[in-house]
C-alpha positions in Angstrom: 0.0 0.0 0.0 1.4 3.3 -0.7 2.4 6.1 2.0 -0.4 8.3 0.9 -2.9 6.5 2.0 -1.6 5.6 5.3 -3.1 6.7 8.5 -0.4 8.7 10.8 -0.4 8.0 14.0 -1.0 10.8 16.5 2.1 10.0 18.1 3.8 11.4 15.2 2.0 14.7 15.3 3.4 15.5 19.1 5.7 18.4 19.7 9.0 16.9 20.5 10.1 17.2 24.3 13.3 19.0 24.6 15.4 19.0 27.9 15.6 22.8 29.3 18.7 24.6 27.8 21.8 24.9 30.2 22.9 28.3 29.7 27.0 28.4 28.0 29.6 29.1 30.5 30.6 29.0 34.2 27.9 28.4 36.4 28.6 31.0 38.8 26.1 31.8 41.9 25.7 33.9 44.7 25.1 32.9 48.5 21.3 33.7 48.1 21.4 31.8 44.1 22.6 28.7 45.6 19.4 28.8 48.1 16.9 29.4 45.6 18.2 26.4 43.4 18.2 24.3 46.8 14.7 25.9 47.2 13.4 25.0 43.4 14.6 21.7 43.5 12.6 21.3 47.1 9.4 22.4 45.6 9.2 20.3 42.5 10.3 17.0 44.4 6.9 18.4 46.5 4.7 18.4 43.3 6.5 15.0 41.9 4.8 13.5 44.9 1.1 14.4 43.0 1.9 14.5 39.9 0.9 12.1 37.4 1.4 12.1 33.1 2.6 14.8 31.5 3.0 17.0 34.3 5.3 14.5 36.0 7.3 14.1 33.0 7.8 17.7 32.8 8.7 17.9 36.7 11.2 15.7 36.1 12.7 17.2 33.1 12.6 20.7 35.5 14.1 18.2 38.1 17.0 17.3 36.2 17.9 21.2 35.0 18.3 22.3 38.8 20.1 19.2 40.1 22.6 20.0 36.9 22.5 24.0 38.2 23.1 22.8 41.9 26.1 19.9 40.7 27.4 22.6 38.9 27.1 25.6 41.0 30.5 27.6 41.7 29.9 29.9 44.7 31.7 32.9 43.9 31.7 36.5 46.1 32.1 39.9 45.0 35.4 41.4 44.4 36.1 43.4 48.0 38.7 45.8 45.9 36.2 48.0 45.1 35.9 46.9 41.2 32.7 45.5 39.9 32.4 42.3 39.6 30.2 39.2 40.1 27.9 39.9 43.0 28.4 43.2 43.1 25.8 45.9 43.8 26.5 49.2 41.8 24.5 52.2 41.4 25.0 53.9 37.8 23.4 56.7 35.5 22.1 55.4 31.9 21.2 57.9 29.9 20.2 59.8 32.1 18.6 57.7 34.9 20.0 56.5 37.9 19.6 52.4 38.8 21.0 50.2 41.0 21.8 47.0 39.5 22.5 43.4 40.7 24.9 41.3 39.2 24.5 37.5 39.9 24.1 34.1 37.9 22.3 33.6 34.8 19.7 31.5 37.2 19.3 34.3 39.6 18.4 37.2 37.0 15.4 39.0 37.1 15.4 42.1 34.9 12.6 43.7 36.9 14.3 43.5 39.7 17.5 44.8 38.5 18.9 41.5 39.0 21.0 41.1 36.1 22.7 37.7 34.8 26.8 38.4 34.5 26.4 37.5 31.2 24.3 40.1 30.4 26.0 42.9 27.8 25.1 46.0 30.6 26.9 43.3 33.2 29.7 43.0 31.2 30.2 46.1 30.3 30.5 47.3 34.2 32.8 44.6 35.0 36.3 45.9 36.6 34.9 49.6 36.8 35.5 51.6 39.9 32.9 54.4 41.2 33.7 57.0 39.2 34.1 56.0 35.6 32.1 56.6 32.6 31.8 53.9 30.1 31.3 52.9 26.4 27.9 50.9 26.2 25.3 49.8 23.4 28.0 51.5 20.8 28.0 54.8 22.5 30.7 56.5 24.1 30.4 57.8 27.8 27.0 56.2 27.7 27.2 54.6 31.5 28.7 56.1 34.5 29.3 54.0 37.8 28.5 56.2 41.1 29.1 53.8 43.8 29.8 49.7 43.7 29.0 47.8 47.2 
């Protein structure tokens, strides 16, 4: 019988399920990032218990991303020579307005929050300044001026 006229099966219809991307690099975390992994992976063994199907499968799948995020993990504190660095809390002026931004790991980020991952082109773009200097960023010249780093 030809192809054509064969019934698919609507197993072959599914979406593929695709583990959950490990973000490239060092796995860097601060004090309080390294509690929120331990607390994620807490609260999903918690709704493995009563899960059942699909939603256990995708537990599980969340499961192994944060035991690989908490294997992983490098505990790393911010610089204490008054550079910025990873873990660092640094008030600047962008364009104008003043922020105080957050840098931690790439699981810790929360934009909103001006929690920004070290990765992150404003993060890296602030590393090894000092209070005081005015940087290149987003292809501008003197675009990003660091008032204070803690």
């Amino acid at each position: 019988m030809s192809v054509a006229f064969r019934r698919d099966s609507d197993e072959e219809h599914l979406e593929p399920k695709f583990e959950r991307p490990i973000p490239a690099g060092p796995n860097r975390v601060t004090t309080r990032g390294r509690a929120q992994i331990d607390e994620r992976i807490a609260a999903l063994n918690a709704a493995l218990a009563n899960a059942t199907g699909d939603e256990a499968d995708a537990i599980r799948r969340d499961l192994r991303y944060w035991h690989t995020r908490q294997t992983t993990a490098q505990p790393t504190a911010a610089p204490t020579d008054g550079s910025v660095g990873f873990g660092s809390t640094v008030d600047i002026r962008l364009m104008g307005r003043t922020r105080t931004i957050h840098i931690v790991g790439d699981d810790e980020a929360d934009p909103a929050q001006d929690r920004i991952a070290f990765t992150a082109p404003l993060a890296r773009a602030l590393m090894r300044g000092e209070a005081g200097d005015v940087l290149a960023f987003n292809g501008r010249d003197e675009a990003l001026e660091i008032i204070a780093v803690r």
